[in-house]
Backbone as a chain_set.jsonl record, in Angstrom:
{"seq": "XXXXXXXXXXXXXXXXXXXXXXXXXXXXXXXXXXXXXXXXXXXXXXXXXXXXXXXXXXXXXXXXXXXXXXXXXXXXXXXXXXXXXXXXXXXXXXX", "coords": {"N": [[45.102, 6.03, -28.777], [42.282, 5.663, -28.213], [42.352, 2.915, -27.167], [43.824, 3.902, -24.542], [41.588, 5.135, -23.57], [40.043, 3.129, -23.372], [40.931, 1.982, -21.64], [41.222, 3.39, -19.278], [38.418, 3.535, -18.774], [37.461, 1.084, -18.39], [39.383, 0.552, -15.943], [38.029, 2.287, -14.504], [35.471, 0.842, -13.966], [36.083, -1.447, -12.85], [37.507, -0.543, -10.149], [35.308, 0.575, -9.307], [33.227, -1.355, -9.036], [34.826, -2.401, -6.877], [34.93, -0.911, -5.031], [32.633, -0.235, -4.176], [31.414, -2.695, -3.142], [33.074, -3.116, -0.925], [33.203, -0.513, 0.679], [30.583, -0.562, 1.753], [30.574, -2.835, 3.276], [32.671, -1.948, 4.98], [31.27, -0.222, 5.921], [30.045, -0.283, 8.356], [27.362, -0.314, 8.948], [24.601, -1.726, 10.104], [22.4, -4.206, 8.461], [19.263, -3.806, 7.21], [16.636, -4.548, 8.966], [14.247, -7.002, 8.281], [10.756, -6.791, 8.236], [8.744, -8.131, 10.134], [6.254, -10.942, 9.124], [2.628, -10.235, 10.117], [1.081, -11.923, 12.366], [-1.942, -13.893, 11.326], [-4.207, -14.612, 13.639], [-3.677, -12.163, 15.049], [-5.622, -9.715, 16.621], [-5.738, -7.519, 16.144], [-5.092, -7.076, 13.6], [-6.289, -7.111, 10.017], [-7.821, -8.646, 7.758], [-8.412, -7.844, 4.728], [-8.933, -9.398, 2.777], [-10.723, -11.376, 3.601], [-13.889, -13.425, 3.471], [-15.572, -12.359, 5.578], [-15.032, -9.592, 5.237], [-17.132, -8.038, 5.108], [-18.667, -7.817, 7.631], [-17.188, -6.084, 8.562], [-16.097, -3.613, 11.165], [-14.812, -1.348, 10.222], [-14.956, -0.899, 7.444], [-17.441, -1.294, 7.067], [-17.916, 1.686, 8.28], [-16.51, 3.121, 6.644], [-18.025, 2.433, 3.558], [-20.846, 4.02, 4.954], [-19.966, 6.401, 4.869], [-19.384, 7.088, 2.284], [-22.17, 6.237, 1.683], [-23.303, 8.14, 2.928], [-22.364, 10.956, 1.054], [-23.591, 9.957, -0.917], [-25.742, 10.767, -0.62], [-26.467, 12.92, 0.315], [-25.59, 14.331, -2.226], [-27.72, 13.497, -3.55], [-29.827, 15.346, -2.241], [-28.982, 17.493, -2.622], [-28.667, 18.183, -5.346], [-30.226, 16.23, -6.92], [-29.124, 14.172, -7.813], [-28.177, 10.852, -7.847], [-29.704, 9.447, -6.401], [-30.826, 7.068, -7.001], [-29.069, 5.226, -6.273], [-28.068, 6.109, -4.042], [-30.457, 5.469, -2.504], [-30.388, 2.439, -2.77], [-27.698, 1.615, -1.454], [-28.168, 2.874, 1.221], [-30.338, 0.944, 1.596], [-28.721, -1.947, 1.074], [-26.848, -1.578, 3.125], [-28.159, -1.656, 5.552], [-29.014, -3.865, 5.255], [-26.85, -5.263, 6.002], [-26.81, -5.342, 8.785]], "CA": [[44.338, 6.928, -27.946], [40.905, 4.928, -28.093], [42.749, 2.0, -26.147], [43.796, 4.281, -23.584], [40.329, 5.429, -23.074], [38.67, 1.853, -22.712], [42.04, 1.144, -20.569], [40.659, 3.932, -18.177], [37.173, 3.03, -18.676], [37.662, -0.334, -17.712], [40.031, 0.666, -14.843], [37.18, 2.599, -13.254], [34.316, 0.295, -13.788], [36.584, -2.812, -12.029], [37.555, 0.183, -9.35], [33.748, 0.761, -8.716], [33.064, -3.173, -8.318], [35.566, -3.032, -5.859], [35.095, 0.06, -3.787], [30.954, -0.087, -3.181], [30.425, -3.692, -1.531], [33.949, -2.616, -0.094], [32.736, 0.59, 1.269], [28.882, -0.902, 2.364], [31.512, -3.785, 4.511], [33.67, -0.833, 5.966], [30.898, 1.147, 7.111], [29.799, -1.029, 10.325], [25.929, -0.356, 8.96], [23.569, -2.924, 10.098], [21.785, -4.239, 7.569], [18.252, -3.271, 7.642], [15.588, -5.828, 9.508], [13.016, -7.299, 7.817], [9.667, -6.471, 8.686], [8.003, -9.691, 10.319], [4.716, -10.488, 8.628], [1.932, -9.912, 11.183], [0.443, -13.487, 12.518], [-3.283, -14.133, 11.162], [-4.769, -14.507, 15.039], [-3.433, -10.694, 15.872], [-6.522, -9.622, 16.907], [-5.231, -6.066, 15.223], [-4.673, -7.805, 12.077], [-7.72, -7.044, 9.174], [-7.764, -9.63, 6.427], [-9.258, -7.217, 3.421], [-9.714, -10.51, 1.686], [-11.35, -12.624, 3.993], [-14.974, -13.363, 3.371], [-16.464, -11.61, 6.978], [-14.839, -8.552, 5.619], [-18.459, -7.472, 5.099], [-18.639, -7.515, 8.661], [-15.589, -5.416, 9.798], [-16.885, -2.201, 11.244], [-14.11, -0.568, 9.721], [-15.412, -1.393, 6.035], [-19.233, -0.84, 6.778], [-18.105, 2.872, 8.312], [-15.978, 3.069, 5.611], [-19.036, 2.522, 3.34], [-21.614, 4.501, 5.314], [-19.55, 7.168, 4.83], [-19.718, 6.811, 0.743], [-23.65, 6.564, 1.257], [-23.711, 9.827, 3.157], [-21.949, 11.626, 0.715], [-24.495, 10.138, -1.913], [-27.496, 11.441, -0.284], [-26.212, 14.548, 0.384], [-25.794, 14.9, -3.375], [-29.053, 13.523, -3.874], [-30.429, 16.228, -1.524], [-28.427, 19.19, -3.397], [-28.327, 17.849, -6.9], [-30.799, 15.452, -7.37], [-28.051, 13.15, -8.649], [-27.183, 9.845, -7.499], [-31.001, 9.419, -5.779], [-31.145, 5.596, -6.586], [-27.882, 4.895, -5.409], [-27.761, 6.235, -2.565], [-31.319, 4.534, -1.65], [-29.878, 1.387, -2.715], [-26.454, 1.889, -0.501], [-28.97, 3.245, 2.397], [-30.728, -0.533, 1.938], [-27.518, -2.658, 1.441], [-25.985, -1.047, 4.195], [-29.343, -2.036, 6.525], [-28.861, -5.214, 5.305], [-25.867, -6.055, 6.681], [-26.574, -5.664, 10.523]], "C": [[43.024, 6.277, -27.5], [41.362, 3.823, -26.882], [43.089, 2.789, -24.925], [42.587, 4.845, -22.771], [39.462, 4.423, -22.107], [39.89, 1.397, -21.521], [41.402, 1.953, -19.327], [39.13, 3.327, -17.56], [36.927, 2.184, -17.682], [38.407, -0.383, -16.058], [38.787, 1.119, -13.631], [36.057, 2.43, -12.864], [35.197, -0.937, -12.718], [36.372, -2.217, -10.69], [36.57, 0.026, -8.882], [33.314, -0.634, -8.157], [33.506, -3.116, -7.36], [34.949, -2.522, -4.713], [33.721, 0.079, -3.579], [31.007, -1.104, -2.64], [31.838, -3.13, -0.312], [33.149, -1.421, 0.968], [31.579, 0.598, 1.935], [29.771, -1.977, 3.651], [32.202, -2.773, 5.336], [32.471, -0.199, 6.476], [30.073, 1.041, 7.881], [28.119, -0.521, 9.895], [25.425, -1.663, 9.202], [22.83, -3.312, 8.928], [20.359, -3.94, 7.881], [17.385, -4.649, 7.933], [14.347, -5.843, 8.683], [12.12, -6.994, 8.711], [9.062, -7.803, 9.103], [6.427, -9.756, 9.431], [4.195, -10.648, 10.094], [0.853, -11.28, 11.154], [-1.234, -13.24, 12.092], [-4.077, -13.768, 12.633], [-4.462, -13.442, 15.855], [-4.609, -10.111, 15.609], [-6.793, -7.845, 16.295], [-5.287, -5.904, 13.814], [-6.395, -7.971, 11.396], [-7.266, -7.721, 8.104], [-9.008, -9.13, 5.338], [-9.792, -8.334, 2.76], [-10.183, -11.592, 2.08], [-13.26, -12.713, 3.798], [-15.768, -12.716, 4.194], [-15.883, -10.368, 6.765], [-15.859, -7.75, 5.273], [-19.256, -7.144, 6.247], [-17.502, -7.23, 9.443], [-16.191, -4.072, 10.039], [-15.835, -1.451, 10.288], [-14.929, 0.044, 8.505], [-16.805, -1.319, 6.262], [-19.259, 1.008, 7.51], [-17.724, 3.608, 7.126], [-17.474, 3.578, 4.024], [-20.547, 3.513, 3.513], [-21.363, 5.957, 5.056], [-19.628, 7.653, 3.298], [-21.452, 7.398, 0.737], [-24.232, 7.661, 1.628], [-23.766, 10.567, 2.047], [-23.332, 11.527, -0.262], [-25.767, 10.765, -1.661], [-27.28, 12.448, -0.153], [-26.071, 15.089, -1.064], [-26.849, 14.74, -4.026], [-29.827, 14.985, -3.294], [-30.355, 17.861, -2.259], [-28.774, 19.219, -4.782], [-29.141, 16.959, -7.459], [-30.349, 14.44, -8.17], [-28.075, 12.343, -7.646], [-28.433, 8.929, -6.393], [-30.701, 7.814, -5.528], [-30.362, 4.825, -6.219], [-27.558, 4.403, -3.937], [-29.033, 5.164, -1.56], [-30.909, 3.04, -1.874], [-28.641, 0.783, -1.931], [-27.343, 1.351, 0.655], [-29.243, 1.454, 2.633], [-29.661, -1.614, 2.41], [-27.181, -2.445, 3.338], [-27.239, -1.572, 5.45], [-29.389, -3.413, 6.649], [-27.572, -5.987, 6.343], [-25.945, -5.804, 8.505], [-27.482, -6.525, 11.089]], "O": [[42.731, 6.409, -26.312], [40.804, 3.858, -25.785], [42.526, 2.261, -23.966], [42.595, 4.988, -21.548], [38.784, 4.492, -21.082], [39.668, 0.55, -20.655], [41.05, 1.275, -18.362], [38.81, 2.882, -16.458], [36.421, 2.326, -16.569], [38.056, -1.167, -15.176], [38.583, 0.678, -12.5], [35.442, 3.071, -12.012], [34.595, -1.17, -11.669], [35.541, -2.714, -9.93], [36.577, -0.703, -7.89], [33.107, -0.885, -6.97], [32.865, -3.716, -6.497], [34.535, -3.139, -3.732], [33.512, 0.551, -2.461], [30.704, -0.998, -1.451], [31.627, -2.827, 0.862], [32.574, -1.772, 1.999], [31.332, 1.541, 2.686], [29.531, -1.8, 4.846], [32.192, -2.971, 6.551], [32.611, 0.416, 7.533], [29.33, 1.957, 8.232], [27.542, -0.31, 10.962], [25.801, -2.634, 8.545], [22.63, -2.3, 8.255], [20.217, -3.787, 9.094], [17.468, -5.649, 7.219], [13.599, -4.89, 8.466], [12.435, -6.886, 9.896], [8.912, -8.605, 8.18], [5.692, -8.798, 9.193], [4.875, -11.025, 11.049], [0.073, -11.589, 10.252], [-1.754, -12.273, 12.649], [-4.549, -12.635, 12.735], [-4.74, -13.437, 17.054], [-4.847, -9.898, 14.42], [-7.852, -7.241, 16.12], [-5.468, -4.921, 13.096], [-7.35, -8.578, 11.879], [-6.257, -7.319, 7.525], [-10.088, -9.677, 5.12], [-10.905, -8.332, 2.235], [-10.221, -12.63, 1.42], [-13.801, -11.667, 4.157], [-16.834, -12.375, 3.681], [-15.938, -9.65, 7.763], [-15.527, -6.578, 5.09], [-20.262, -6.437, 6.18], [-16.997, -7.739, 10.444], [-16.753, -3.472, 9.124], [-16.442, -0.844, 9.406], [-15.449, 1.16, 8.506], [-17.392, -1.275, 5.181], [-20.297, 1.658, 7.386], [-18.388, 4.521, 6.636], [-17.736, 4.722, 3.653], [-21.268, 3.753, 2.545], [-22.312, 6.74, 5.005], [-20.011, 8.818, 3.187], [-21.93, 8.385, 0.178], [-25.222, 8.197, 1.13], [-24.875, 10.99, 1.72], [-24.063, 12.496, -0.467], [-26.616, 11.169, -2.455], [-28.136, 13.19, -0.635], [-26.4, 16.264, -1.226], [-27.164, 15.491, -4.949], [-30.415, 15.652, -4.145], [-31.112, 18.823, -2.388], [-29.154, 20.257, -5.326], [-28.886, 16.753, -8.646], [-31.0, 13.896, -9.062], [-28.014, 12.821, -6.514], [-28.102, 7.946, -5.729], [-30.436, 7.295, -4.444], [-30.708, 3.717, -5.81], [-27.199, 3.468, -3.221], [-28.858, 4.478, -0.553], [-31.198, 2.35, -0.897], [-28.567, -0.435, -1.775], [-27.446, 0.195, 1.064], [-28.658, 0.769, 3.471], [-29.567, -2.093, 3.54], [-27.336, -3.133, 4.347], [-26.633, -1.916, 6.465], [-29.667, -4.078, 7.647], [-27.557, -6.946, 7.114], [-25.05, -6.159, 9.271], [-27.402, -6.809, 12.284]]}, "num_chains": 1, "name": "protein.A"}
């Protein structure tokens, strides 16, 4: 009885081998296209890890947007005061 078990078993693990790449070949799908990478010199293209990304507007609105928030909790909450004036500076610095 045990042998007839692993005899099935076995029958419908080989079966399965057969019938998925079988069944992925029968069913006329394309395979899916790689994504190209996106060339360095696409003028679209932001390199997070290039050294001038301290000058990407993105990343200093990005930023400015942070130092709002902190002054506005300075303003309400008196939290986060020397922060934010230190942000405020940074952030002056870089233009």
């Amino acid at each position: 009885m045990a042998k007839d078990r692993l005899k099935i078993v076995a029958a419908l693990l080989i079966g399965a081998g057969i019938a998925f790449p079988a069944g992925l070949w029968l069913s006329g799908e394309p395979a899916p296209e790689r994504s190209q990478p996106v060339p360095a010199d696409d003028p679209g293209h932001r390199r997070a890890f290039s050294p001038t990304v301290l000058r990407d507007p993105h990343f200093l609105a990005e930023q400015r947007k942070g130092i709002e928030a902190l002054e506005r909790r300075c303003r309400e909450a008196a939290e986060f005061c020397t922060e934010a004036a230190e942000g405020r500076r940074w952030l002056a610095e870089q233009r």
